[in-house]
DOFI-885694 format. One record per residue (C-alpha): residue in one letter; x, z, y. Coordinates in nm, 3 decimals. Example, Ala and Ser with C-alpha at 12.3 -4.5 7.8 and 13.67 -1.06 7.14 Angstrom:
2
{residuo=a X=1.230 Z=0.780 Y=-0.450}
{residuo=s X=1.367 Z=0.714 Y=-0.106}
This chain:
404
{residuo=x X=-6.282 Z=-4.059 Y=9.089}
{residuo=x X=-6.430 Z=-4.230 Y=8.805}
{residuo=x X=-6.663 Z=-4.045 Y=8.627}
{residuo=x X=-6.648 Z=-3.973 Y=8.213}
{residuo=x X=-6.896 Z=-4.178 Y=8.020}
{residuo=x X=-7.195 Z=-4.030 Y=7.962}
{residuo=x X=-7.469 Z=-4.287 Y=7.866}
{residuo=x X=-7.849 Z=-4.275 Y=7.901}
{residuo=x X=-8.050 Z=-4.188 Y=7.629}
{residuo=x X=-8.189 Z=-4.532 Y=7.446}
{residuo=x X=-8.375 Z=-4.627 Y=7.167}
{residuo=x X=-8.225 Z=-4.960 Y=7.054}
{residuo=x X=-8.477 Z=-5.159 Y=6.871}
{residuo=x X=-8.343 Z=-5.490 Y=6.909}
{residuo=x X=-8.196 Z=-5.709 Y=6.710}
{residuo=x X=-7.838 Z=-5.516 Y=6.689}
{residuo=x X=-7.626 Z=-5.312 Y=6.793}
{residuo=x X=-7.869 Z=-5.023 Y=6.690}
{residuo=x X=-7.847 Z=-4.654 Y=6.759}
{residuo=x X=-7.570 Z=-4.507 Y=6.493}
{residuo=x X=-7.689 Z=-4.224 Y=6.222}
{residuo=x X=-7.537 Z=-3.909 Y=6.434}
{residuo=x X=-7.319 Z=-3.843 Y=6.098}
{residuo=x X=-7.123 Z=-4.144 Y=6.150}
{residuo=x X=-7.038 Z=-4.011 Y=6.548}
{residuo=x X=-6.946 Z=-3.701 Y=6.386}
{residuo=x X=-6.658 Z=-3.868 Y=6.138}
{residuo=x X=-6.621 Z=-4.116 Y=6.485}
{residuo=x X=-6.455 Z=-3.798 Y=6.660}
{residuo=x X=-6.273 Z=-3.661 Y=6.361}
{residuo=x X=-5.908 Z=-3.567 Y=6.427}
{residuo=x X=-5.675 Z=-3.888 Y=6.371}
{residuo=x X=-5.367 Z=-3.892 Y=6.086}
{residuo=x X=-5.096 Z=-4.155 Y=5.983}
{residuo=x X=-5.160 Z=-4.451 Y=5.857}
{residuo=x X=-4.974 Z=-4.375 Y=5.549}
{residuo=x X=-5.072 Z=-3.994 Y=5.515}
{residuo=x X=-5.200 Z=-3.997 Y=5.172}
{residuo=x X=-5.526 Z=-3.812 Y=5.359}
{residuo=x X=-5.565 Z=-4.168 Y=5.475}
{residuo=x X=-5.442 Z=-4.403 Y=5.194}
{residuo=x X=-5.732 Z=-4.164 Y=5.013}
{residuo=x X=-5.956 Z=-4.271 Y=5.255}
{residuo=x X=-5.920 Z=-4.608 Y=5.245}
{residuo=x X=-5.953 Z=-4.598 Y=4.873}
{residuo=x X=-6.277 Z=-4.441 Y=4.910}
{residuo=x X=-6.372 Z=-4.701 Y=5.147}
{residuo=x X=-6.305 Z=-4.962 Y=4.904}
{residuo=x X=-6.480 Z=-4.816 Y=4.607}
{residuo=x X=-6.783 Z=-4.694 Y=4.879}
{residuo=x X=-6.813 Z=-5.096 Y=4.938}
{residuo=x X=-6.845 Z=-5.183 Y=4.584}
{residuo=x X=-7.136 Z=-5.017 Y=4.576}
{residuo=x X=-7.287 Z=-5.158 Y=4.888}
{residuo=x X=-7.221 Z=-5.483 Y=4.793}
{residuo=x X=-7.291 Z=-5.445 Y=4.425}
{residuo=x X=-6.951 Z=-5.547 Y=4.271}
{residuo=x X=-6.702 Z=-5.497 Y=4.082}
{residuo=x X=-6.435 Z=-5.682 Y=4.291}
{residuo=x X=-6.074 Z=-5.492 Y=4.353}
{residuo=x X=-6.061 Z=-5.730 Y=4.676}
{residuo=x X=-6.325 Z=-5.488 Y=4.869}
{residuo=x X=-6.169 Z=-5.374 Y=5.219}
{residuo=x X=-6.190 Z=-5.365 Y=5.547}
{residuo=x X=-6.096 Z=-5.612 Y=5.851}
{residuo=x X=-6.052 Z=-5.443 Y=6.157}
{residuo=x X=-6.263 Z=-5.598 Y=6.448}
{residuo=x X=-6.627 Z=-5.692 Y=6.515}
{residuo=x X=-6.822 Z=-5.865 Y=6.266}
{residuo=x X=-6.728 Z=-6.174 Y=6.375}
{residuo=x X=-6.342 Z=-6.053 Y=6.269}
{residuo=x X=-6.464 Z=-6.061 Y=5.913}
{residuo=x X=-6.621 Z=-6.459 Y=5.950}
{residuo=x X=-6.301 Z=-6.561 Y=6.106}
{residuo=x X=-6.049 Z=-6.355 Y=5.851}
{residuo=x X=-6.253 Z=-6.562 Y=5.519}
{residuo=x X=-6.264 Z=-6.904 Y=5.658}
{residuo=x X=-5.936 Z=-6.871 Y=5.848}
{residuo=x X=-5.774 Z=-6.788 Y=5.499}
{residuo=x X=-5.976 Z=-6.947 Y=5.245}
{residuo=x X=-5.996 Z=-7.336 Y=5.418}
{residuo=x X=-5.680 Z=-7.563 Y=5.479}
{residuo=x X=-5.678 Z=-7.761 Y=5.740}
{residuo=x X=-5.842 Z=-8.082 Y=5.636}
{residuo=x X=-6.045 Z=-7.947 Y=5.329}
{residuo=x X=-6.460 Z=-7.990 Y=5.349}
{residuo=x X=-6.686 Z=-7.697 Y=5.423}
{residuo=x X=-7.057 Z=-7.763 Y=5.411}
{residuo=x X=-7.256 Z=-7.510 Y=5.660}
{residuo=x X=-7.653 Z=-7.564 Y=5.567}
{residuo=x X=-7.758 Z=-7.447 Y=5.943}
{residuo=x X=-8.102 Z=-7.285 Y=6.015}
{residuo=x X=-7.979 Z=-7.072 Y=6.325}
{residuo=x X=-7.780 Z=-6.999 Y=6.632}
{residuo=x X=-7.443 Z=-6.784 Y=6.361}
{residuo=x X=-7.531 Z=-7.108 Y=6.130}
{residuo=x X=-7.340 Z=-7.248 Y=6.423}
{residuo=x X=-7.152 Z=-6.995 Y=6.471}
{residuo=x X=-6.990 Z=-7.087 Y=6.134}
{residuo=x X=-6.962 Z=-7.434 Y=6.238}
{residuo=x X=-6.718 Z=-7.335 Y=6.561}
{residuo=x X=-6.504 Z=-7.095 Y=6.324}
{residuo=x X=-6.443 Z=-7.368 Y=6.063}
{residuo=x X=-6.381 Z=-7.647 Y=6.291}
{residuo=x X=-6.111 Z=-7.426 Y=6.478}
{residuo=x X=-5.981 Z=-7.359 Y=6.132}
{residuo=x X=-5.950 Z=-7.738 Y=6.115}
{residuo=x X=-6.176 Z=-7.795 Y=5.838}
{residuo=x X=-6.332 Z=-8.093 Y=5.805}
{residuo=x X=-6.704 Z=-7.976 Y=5.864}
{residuo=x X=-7.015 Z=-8.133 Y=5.744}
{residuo=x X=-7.398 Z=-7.980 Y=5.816}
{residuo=x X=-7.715 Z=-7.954 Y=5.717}
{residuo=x X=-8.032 Z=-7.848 Y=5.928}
{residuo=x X=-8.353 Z=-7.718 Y=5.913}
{residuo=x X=-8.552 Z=-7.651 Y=6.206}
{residuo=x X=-8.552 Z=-7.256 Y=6.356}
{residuo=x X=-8.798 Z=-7.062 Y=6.172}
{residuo=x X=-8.756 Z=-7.159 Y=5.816}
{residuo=x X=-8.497 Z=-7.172 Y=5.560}
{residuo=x X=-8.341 Z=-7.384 Y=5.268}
{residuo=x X=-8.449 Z=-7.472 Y=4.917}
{residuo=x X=-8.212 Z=-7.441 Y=4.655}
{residuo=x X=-8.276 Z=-7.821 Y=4.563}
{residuo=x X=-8.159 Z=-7.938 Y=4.928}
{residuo=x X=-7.861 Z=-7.707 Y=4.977}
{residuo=x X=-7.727 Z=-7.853 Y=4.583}
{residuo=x X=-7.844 Z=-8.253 Y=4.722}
{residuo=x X=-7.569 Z=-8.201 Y=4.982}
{residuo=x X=-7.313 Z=-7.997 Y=4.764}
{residuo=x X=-7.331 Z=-8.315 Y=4.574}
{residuo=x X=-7.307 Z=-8.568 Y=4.820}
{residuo=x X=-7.034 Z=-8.370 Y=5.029}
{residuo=x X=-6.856 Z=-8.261 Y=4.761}
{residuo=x X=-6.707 Z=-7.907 Y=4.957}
{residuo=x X=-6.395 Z=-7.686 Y=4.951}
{residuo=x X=-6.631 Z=-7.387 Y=5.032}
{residuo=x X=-6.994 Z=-7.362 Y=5.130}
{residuo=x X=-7.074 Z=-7.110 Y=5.398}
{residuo=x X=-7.408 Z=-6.987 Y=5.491}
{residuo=x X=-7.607 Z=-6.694 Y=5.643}
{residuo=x X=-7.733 Z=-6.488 Y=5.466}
{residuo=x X=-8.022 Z=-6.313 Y=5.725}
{residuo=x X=-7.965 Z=-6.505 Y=6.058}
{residuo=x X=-8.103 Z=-6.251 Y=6.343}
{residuo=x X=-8.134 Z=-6.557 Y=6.601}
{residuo=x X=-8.472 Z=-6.644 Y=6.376}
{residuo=x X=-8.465 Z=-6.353 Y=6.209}
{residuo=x X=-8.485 Z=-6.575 Y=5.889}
{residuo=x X=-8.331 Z=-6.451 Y=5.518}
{residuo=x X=-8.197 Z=-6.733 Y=5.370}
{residuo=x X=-8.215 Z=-6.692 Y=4.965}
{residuo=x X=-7.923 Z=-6.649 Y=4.784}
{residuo=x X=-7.974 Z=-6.633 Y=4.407}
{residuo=x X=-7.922 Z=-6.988 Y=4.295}
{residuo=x X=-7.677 Z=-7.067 Y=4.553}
{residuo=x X=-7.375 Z=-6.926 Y=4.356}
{residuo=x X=-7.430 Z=-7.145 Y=4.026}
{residuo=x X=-7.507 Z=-7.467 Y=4.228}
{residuo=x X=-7.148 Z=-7.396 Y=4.398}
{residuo=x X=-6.987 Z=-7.274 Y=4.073}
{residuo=x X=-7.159 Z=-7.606 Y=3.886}
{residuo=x X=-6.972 Z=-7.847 Y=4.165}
{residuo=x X=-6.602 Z=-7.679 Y=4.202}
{residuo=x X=-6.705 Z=-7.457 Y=4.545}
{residuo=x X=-6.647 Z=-7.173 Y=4.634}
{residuo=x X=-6.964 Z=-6.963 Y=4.822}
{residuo=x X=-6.895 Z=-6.770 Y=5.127}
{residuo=x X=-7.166 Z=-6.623 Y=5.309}
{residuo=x X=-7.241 Z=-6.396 Y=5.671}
{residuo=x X=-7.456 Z=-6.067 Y=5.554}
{residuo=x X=-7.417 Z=-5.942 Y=5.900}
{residuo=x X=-7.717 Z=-5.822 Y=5.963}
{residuo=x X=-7.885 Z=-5.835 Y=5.620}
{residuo=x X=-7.675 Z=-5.591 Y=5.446}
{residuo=x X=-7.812 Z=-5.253 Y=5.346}
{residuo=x X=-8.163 Z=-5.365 Y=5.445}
{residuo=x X=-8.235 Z=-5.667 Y=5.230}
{residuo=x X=-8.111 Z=-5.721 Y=4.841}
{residuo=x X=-7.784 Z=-5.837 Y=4.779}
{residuo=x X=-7.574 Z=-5.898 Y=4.448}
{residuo=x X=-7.247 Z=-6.065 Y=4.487}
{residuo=x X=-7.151 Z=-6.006 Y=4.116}
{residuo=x X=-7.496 Z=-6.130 Y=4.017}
{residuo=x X=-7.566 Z=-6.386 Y=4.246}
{residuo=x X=-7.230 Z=-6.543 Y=4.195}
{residuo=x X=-7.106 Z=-6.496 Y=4.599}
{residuo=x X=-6.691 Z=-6.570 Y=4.603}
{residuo=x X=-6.662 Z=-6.427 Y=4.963}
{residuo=x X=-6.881 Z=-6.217 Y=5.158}
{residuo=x X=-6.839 Z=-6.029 Y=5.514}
{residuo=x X=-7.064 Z=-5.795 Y=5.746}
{residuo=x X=-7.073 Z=-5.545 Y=6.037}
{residuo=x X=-7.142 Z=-5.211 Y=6.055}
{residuo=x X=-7.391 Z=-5.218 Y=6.368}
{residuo=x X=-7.695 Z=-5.332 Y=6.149}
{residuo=x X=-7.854 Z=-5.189 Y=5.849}
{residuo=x X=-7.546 Z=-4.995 Y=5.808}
{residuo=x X=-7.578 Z=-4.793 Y=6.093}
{residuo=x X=-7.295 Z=-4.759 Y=6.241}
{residuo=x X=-7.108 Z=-4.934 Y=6.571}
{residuo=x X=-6.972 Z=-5.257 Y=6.564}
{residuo=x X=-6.539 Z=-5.268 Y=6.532}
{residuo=x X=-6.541 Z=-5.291 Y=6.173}
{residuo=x X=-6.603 Z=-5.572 Y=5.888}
{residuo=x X=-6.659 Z=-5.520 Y=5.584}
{residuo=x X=-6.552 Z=-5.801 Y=5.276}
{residuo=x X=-6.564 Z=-5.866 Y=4.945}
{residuo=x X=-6.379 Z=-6.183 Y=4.762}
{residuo=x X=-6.373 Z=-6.277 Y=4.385}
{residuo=x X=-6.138 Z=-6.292 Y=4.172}
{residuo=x X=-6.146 Z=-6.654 Y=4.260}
{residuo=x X=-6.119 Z=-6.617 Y=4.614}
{residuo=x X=-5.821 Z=-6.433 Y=4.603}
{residuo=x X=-5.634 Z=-6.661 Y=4.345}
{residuo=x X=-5.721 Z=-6.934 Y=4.658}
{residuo=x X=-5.571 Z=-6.656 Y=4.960}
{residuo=x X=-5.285 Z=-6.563 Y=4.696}
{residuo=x X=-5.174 Z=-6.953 Y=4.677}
{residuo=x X=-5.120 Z=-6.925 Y=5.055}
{residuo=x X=-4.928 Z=-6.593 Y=5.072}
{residuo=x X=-4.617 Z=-6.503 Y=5.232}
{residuo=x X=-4.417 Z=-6.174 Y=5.305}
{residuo=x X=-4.361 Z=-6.125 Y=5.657}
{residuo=x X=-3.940 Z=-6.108 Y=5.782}
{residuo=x X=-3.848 Z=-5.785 Y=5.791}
{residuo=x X=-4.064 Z=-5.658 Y=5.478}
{residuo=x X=-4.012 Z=-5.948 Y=5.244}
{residuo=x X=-3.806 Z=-5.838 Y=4.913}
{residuo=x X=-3.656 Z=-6.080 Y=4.650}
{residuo=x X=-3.975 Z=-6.204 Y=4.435}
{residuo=x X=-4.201 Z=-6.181 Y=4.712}
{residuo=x X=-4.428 Z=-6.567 Y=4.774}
{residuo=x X=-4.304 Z=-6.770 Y=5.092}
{residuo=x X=-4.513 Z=-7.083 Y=5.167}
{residuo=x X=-4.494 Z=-7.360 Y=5.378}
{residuo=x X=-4.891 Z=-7.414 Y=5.447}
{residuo=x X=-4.932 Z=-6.995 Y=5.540}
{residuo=x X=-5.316 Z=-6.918 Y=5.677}
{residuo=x X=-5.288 Z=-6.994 Y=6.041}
{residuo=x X=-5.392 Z=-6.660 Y=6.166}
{residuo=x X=-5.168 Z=-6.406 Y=6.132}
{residuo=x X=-5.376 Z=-6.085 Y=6.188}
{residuo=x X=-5.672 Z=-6.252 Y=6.007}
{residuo=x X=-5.432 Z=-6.319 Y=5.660}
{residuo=x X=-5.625 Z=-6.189 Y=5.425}
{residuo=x X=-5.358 Z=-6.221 Y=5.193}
{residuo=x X=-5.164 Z=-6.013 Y=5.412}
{residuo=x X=-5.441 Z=-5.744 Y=5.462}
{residuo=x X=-5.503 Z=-5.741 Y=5.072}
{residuo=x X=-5.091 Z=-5.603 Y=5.045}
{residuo=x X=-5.201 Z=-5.371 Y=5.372}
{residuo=x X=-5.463 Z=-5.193 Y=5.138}
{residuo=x X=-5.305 Z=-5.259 Y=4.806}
{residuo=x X=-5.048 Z=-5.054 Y=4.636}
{residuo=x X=-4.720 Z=-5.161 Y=4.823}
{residuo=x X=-4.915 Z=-5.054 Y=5.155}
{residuo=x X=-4.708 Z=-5.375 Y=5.330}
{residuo=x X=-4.728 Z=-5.307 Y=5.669}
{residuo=x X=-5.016 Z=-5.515 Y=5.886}
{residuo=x X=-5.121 Z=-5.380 Y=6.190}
{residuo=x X=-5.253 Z=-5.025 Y=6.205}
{residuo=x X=-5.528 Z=-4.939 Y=6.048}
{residuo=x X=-5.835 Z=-4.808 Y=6.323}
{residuo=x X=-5.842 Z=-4.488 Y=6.199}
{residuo=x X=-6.204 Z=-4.375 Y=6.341}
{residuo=x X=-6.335 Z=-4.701 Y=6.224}
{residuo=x X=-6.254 Z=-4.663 Y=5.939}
{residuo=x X=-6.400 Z=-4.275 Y=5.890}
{residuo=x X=-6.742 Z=-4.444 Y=6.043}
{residuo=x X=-6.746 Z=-4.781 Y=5.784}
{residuo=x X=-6.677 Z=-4.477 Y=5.511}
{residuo=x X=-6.946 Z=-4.271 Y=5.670}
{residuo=x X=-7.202 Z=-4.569 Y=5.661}
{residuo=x X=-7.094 Z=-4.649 Y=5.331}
{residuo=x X=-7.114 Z=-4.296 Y=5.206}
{residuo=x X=-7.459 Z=-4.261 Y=5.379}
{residuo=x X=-7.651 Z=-4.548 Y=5.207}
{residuo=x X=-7.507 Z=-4.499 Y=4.847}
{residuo=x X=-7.639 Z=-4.082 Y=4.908}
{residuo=x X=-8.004 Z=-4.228 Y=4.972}
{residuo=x X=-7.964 Z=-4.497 Y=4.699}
{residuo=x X=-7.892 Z=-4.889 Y=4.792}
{residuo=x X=-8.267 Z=-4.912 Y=4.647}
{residuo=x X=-8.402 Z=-4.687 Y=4.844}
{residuo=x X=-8.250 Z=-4.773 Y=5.220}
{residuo=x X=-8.366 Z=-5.123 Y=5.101}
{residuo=x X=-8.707 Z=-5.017 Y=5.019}
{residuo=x X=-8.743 Z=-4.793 Y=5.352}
{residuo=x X=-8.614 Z=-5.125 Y=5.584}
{residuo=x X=-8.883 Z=-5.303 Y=5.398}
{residuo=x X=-9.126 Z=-5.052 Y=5.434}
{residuo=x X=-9.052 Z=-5.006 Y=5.840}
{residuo=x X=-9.004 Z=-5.417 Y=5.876}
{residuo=x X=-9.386 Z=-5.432 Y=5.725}
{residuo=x X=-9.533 Z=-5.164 Y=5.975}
{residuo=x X=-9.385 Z=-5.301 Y=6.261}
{residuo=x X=-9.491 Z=-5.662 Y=6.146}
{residuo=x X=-9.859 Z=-5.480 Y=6.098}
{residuo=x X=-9.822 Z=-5.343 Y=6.449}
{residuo=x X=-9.682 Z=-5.676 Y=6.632}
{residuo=x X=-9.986 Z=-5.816 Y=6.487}
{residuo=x X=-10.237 Z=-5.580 Y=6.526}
{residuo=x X=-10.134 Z=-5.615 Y=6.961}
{residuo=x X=-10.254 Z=-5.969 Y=6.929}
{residuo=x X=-9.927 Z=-6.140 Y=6.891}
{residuo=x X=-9.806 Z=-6.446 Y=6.728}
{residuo=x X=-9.469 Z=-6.411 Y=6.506}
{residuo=x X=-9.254 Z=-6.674 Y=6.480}
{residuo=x X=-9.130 Z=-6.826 Y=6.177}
{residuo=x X=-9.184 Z=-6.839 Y=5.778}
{residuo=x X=-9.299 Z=-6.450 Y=5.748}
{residuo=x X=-9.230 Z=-6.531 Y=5.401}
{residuo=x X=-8.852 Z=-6.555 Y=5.460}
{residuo=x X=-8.821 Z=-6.275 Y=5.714}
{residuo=x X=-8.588 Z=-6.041 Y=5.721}
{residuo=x X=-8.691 Z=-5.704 Y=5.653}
{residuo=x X=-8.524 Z=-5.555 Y=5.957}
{residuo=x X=-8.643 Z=-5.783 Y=6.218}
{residuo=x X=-8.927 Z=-5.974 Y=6.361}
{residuo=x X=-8.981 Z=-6.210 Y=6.605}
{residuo=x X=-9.263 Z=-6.251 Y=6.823}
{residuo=x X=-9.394 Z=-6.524 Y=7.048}
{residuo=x X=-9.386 Z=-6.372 Y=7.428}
{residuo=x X=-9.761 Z=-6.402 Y=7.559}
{residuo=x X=-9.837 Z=-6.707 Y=7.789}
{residuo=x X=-9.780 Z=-6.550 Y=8.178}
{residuo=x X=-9.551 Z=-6.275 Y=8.108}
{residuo=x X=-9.217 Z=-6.303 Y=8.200}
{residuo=x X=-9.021 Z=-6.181 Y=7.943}
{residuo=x X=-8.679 Z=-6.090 Y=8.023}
{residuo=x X=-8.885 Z=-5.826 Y=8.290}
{residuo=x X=-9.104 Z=-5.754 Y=8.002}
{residuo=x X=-8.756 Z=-5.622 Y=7.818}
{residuo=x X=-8.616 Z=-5.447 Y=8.161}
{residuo=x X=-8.970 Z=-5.274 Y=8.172}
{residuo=x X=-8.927 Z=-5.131 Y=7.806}
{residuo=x X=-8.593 Z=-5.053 Y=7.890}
{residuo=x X=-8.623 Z=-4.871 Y=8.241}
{residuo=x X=-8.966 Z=-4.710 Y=8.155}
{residuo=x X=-8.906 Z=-4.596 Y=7.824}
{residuo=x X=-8.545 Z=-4.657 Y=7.743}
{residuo=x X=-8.631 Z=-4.847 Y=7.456}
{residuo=x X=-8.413 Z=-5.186 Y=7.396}
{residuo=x X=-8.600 Z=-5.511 Y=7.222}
{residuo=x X=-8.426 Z=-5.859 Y=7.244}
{residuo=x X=-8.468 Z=-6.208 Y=7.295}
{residuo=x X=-8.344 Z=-6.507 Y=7.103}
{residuo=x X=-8.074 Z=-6.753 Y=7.172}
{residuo=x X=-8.095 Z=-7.139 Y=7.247}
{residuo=x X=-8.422 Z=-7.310 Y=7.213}
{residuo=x X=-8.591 Z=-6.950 Y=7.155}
{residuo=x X=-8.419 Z=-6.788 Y=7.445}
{residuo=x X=-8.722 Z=-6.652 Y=7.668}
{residuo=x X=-8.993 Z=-6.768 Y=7.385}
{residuo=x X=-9.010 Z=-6.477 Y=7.172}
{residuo=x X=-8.875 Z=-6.116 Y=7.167}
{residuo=x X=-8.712 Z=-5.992 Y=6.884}
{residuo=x X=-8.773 Z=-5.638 Y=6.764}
{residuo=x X=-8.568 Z=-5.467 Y=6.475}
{residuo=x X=-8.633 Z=-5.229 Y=6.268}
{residuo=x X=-8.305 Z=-5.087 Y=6.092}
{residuo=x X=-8.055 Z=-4.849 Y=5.987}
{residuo=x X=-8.104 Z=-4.525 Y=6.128}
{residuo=x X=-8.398 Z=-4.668 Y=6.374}
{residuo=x X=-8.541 Z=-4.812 Y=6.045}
{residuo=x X=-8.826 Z=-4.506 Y=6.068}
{residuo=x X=-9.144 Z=-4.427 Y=6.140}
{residuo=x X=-9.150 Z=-4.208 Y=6.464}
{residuo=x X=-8.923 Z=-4.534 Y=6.622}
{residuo=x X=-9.160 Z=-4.767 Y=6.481}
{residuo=x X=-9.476 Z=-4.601 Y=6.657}
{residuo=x X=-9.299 Z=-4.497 Y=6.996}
{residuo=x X=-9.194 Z=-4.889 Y=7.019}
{residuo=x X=-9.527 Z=-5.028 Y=6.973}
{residuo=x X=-9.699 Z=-4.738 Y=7.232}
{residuo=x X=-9.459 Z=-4.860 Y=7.438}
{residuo=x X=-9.514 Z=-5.200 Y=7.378}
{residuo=x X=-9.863 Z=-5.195 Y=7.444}
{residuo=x X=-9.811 Z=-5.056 Y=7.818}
{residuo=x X=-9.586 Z=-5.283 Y=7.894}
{residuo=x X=-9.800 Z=-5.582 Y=7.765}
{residuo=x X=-10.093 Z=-5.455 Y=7.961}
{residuo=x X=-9.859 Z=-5.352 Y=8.318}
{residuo=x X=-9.795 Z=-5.749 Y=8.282}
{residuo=x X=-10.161 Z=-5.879 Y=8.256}
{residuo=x X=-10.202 Z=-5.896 Y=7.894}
{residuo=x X=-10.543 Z=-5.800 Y=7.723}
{residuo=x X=-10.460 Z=-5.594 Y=7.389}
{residuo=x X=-10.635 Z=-5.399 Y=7.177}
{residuo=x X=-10.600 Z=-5.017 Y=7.308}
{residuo=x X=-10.400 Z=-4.883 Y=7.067}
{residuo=x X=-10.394 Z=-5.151 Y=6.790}
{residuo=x X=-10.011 Z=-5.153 Y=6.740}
{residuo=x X=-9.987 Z=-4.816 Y=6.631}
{residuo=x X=-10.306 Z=-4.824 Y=6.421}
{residuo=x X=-10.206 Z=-5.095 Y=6.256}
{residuo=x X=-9.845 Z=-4.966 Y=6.213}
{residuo=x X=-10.049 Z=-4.620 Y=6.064}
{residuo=x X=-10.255 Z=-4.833 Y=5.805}
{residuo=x X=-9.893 Z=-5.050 Y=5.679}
{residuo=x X=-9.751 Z=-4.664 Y=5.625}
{residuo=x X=-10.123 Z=-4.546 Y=5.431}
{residuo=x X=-10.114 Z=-4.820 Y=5.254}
């Protein structure tokens, strides 16, 4: 007979998923009620106004789309592109990509622009190509894990706004850890997942649209058969998804609770949970402590005699990525970290997949005990493969980030 799950104990200090805050398991295995019990229309209210603070806005289009991160990319371009209009993805990374696939399968007519792994965009050359290409909607990352870059943000909003675009951008695994604005930064559509600075498991997506967003999901609406009333829109050119709709999820959570699909109920208590979490500690403050655990590891990384990869400039708080010393294999470098001291690091993807590991530092794991044990264990493992390293110069580098 099969036996009930009952997982090791890890310490996941990779790049995502991360180990949840145990306060979100505890609302994960809270009894289940109706999707239309007004204990649960409350809920999802308080979801939506939890959001607004995470996100830092003010828009009434703040819900959630059930599914995996990657439910959230494919719900705003599936509903804010027509077949046929432009998107411009500026690419710096293996979800850059990722946005490339989604839009082309939403038909869009796609255009790129690259820089190489490892650094990220001026302002100047994203606006060059809004004004050559002349987009519907300009997608970007905003922290791509796969370099563990942080592309900025601030301008990118009035360059759009300047040429007629809308901005839609991937805070995956940014949000929570690194500064975001929507309002203030000008962002029309913006998505995440709950398995990163958040800390929670993935299943749920978070996402925000402004005002002019919606007015573009709204022109596509329709009513379903079966629930559609006199008055209600009909189109010809509906969004081609029918579970990713947004327009259709926007009536789900709005005041005529139009039935969608039904609503994960423990998903939703943990993307409340995370939400409720951060906003107790202060969105300053979680950012401030990823930032403060992202430099100690970086000290400690460093301090072992490894190389990190990329513009540390542009880094993400809540990840870095280091070069794998010459001679060590490192895919048994991971299993070693994983079988000796169940702690979890990553590699990269593509042209960085086996050339660097990627360690993370962030949302509950974003803290110092995690920090230390990962670089002690880092260490061993480095020197049970060969590698000379300074005894102990992780952690006491790691020690003099946190004194200083």
């Amino acid at each position: 007979m099969t036996a009930p799950v009952d997982p090791p104990a890890r310490l996941l200090m990779g790049p995502g998923p991360i180990d949840a805050d145990p306060r979100v398991l505890r609302a994960l295995s809270t009894p289940l009620v109706g999707q239309y019990d007004p204990v649960m229309t409350g809920y999802m209210n308080d979801t939506m106004e939890l959001y607004r603070g995470v996100w830092a806005t003010r828009n009434e289009a703040t819900v959630l789309v059930d599914g995996t991160s990657r439910a959230g990319i494919e719900a705003a371009l599936v509903s804010l592109v027509r077949p046929g209009q432009r998107v411009l993805v500026p690419v710096f990374g293996r979800f850059g990509h990722l946005l490339v696939e989604i839009a082309r399968r939403a038909q869009a007519e796609v255009h790129t622009i690259e820089v190489p792994w490892g650094e990220v965009f001026p302002a100047s050359v994203v606006e060059e190509a809004v004004r050559r290409v002349r987009p519907h909607l300009v997608a970007v990352v905003q922290g791509d894990t796969s370099t563990t870059m942080n592309q900025p943000l601030e301008e990118l909003g009035a360059i759009c706004a300047r040429h007629g675009a809308l901005l839609y951008t991937d805070a995956t695994a940014s949000l929570g850890g690194n500064p975001f604005e929507a309002d203030a930064w000008g962002i029309d559509a913006a998505t995440a997942g709950l398995q990163k600075c958040l800390a929670g498991p993935s299943g749920s997506a978070p996402i925000t649209l402004s005002e002019r967003a919606v007015a573009v999901v709204r022109a596509r609406s329709r009513v379903e058969e079966g629930l559609r009333v006199e008055g209600d829109p009909d189109t010809d050119d509906p969004v081609r998804s029918n579970y990713f709709d947004l327009g259709m999820i926007l009536d789900y959570w709005g005041p005529r609770r139009l039935n969608h699909h039904t609503e994960a109920t423990s998903m939703l208590y943990a993307a409340r949970e995370c939400a409720r979490i951060l906003l107790e500690e202060g969105r300053q403050a979680v950012i401030d402590r990823h930032a403060l655990h992202g430099r100690a590891m970086l000290a400690g990384v460093r301090g072992l005699g490894l190389e990190v990869f990329g513009d540390v400039a542009h880094k993400m708080h809540n990840v870095v990525a280091v070069h794998i010393p010459a001679g060590v294999d490192g895919d048994a470098g991971r299993a070693a970290m994983l079988a000796d001291y169940g702690i979890e690091i990553g590699t990269s993807f593509g042209p960085l997949h086996g050339r660097v590991w990627r360690i993370g530092t962030m949302g509950y794991n974003a803290r110092r005990d995690a920090v230390l044990l990962t670089l002690a264990a880092l260490e061993q493992t480095l020197r049970r493969g060969g590698v000379r390293v300074p005894a102990g110069g992780g952690v006491d580098a790691a020690l003099e980030a946190y004194a200083a």
